[in-house]
C-alpha positions as CSV (number, residue, x, y, z in Angstrom):
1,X,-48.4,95.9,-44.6
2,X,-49.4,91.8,-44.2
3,X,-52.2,91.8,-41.6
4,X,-52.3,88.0,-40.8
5,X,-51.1,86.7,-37.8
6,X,-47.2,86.3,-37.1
7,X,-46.3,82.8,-36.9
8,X,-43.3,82.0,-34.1
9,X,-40.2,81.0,-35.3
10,X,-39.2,77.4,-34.5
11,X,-35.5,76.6,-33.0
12,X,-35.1,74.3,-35.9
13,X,-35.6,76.9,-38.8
14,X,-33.3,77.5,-41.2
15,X,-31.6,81.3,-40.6
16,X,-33.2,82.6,-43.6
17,X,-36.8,82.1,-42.7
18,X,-35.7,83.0,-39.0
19,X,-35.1,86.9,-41.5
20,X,-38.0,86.7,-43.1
21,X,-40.2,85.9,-39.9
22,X,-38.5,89.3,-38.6
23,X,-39.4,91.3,-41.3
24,X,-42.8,89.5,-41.2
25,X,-43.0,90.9,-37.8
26,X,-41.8,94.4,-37.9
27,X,-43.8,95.1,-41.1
28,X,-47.0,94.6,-39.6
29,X,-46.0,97.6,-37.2
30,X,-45.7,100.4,-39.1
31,X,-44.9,102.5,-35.8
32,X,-42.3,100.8,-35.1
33,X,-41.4,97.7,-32.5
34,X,-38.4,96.9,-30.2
35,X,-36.2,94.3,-30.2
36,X,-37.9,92.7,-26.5
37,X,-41.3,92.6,-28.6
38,X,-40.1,91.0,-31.4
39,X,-37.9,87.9,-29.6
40,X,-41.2,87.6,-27.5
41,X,-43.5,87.2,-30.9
42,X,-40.9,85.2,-32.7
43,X,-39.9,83.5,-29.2
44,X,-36.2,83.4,-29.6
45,X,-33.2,84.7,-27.5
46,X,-33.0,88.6,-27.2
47,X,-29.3,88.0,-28.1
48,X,-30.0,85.8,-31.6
49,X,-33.4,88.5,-32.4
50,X,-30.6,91.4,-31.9
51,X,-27.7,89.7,-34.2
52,X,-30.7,89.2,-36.6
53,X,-31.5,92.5,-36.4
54,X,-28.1,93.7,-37.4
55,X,-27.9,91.6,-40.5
56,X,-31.3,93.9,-41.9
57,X,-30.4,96.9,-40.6
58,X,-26.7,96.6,-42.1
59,X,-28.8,95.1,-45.8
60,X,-30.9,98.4,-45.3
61,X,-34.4,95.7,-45.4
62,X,-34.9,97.3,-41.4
63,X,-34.2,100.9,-40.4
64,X,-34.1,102.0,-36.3
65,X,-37.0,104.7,-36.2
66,X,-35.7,107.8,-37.1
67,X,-36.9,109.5,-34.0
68,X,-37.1,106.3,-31.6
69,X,-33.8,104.8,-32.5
70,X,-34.6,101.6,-30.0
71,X,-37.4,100.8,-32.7
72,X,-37.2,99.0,-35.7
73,X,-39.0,99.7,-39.0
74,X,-39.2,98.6,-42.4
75,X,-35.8,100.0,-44.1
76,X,-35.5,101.7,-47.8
77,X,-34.4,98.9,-49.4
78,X,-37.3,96.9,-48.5
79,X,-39.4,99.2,-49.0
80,X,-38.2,100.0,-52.2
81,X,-39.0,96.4,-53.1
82,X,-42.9,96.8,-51.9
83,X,-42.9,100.0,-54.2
84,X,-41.6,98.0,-57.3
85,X,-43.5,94.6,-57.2
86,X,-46.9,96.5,-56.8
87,X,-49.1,95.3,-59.0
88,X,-50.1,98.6,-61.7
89,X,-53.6,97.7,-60.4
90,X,-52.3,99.3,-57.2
91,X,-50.5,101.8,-58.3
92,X,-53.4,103.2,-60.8
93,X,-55.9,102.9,-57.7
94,X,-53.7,105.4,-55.5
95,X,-53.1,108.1,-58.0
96,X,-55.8,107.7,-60.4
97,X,-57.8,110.8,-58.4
98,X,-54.4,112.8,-59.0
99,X,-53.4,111.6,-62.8
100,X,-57.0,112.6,-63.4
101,X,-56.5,115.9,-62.0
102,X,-53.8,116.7,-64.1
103,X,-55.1,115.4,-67.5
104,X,-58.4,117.8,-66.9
105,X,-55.8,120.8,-66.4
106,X,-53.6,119.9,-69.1
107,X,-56.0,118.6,-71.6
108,X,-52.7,116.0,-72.4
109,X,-52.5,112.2,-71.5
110,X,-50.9,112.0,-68.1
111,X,-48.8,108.8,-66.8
112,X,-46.9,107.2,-64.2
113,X,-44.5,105.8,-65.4
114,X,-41.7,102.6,-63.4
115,X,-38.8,101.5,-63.4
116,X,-38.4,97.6,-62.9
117,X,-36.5,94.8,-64.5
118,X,-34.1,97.2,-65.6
119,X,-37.0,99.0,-68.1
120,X,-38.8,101.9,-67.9
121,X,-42.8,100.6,-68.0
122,X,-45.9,102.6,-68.2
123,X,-48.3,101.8,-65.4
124,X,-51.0,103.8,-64.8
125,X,-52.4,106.3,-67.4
126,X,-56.0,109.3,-67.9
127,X,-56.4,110.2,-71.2
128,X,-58.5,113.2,-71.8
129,X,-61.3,113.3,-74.3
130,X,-58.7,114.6,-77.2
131,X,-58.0,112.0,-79.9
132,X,-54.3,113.4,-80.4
133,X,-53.2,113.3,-76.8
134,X,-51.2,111.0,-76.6
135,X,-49.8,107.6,-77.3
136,X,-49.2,105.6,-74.5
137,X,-50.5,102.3,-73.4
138,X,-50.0,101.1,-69.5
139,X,-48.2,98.5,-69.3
140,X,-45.8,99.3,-72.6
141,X,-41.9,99.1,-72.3
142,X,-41.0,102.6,-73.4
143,X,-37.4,103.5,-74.9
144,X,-35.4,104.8,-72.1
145,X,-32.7,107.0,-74.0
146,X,-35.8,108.9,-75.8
147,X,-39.2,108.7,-73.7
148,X,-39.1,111.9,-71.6
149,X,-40.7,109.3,-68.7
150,X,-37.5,107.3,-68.8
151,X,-35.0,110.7,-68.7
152,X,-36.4,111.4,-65.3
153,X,-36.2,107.9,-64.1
154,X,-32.7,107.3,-65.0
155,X,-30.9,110.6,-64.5
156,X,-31.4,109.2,-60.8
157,X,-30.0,106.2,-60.9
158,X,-26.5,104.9,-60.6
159,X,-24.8,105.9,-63.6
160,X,-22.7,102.9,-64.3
161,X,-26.0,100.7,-64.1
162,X,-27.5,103.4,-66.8
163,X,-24.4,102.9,-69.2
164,X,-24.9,98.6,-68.9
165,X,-28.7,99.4,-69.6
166,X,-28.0,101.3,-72.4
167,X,-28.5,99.9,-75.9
168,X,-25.0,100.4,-78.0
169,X,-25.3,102.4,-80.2
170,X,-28.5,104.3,-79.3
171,X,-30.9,103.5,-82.0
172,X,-32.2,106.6,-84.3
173,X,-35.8,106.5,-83.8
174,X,-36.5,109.8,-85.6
175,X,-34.2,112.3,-87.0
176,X,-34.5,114.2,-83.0
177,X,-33.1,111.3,-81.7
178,X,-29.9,111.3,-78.9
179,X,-27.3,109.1,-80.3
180,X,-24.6,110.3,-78.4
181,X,-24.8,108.8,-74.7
182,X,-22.4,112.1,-73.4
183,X,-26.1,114.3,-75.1
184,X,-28.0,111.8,-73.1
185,X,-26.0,112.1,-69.8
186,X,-25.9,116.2,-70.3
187,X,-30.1,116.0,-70.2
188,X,-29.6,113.4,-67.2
189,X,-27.3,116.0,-65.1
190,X,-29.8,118.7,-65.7
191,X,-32.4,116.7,-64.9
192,X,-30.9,116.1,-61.1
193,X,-30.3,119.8,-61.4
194,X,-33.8,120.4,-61.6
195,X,-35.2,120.8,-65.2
196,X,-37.9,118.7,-66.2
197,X,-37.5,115.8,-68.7
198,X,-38.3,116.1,-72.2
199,X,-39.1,114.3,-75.2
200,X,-38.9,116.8,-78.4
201,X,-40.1,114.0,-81.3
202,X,-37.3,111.9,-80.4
203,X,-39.3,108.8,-79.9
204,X,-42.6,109.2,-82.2
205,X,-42.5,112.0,-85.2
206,X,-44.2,114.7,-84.0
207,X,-44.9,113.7,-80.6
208,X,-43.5,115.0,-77.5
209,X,-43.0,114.4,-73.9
210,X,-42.2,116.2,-70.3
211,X,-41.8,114.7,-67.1
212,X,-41.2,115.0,-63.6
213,X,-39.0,112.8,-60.8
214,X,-41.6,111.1,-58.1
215,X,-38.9,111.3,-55.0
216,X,-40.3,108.8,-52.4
217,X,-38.5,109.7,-48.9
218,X,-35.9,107.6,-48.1
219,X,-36.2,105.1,-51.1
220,X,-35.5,107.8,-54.1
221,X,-36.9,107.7,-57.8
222,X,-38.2,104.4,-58.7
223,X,-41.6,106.4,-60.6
224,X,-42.0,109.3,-63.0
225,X,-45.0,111.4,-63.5
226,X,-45.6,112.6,-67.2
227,X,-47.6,114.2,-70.3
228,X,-47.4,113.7,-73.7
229,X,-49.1,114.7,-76.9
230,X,-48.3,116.2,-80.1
231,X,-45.3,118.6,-79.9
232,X,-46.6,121.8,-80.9
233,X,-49.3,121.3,-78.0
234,X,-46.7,120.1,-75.2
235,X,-44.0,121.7,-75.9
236,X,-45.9,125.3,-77.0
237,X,-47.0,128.1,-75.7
238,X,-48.2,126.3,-72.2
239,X,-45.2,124.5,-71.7
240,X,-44.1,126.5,-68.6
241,X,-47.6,126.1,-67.1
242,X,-47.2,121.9,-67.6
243,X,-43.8,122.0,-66.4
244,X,-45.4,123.7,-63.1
245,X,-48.4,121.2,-62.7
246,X,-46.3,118.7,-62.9
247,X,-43.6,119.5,-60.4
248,X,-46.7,119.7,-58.0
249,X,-48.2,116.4,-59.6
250,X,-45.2,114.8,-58.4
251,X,-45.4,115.7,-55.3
252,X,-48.7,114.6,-54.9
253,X,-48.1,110.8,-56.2
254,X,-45.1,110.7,-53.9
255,X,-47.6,111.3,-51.0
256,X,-50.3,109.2,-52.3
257,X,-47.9,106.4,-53.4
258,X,-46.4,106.9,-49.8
259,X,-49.7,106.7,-47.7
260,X,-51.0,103.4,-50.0
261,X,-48.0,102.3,-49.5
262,X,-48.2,102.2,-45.7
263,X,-52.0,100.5,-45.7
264,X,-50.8,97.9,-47.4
């Protein structure tokens, strides 16, 4: 949240920056403020702050406090917005301590992976000390109909945005490869059901994937949490006891994403 000073807004402002002054203002209390408060900082009419008001509340950029309705905080949407223009310097920094957790358990790369500019990015990574962990690089692009990280990203997401994103036809990466976008939206339904993403070779030959949903409260799945390596090592014997870590590593980077999120 900004911590320099609110500037007022001036009656000769154009409407827009009279919007973003408000946000300006109610993001820098993350407690919430009322609307008296706020057309005393910004020092305009109660009447013009409260039709202001309306307009982000109705645009989901402000939200009244769920439990103090005659406060106003920042809304999903914005919110949503601070989540996916964070730098991956950010994002590494709050869930590093948790990634690295998981990667000493495992013994597996572990990654976050995002979703922005319609792509599926990886953005923070620990590699353990195993040279065939893994093959991901932070900051690659990964393909989102075979990357396990993408699966769980996408089976949340509106699914008529998904088919537009979609490359036609799928391309066959390896012979393990989903062609069919009904196979794909099968994996994406259990996905939502509950089953964790997976990546059987479909991508690399002979590597494989699983990953987890990061649900952030109130903005939804913008982040996956994942592991890869070679198949025979991810998708063995220990499978069920990755799947587990990771439903709890998910968990964790939603509250540590969350709590960076509101020190900002």
């Amino acid at each position: 949240m900004p911590d320099t000073p609110v500037q007022t807004i001036k009656s000769d402002e154009k409407p827009l920056e009279r919007y973003f002054r408000i946000l300006e203002v109610v993001s820098a209390f993350p407690s919430g403020i009322g609307l008296g408060q706020i057309a005393d900082i910004v020092d305009l009419p109660k009447p013009t702050v409260h039709r202001l008001l309306r307009g982000l509340t109705e645009s989901r950029l402000l939200d009244c406090h769920p439990t103090a309705p005659q406060l106003y905080v920042t809304g999903a949407r914005m919110r949503r917005l601070l989540y996916t223009s964070a730098g991956a310097d950010w994002v590494e920094n709050v869930t590093r301590s948790v990634l690295a957790d998981i990667a000493e358990q495992t013994g597996q790369t572990c990654y976050i992976a995002r979703f922005d500019d319609l792509k599926i990015r990886s953005v923070a990574m620990v590699t353990p000390d195993n040279p065939s962990s893994g093959y991901v690089v932070p900051g690659r692009y990964l393909t989102i109909h075979s990357a396990s990280s993408a699966k769980a990203i996408l089976a949340f997401q509106d699914p008529a945005l998904v088919r537009r994103i979609l490359p036609y036809p799928l391309p066959r990466l390896t012979d393990k490869t989903i062609t069919d976008v009904e196979d794909l939206f099968a994996q994406f339904a259990a996905i939502k059901n509950g089953a964790v993403a997976v990546c059987d070779g479909e991508d690399y030959q002979g590597f494989g994937g699983l990953a987890c949903p990061v649900h952030l409260p109130e903005v939804g799945v913008i982040f996956s949490l994942a592991l890869t390596g070679g198949v025979a090592s991810v998708l063995g014997e220990k499978r069920a006891d990755y799947e587990h870590i990771l439903r709890i590593g998910a968990q964790r980077i939603a509250v540590a994403l969350a709590a960076g999120a509101a020190r900002q």
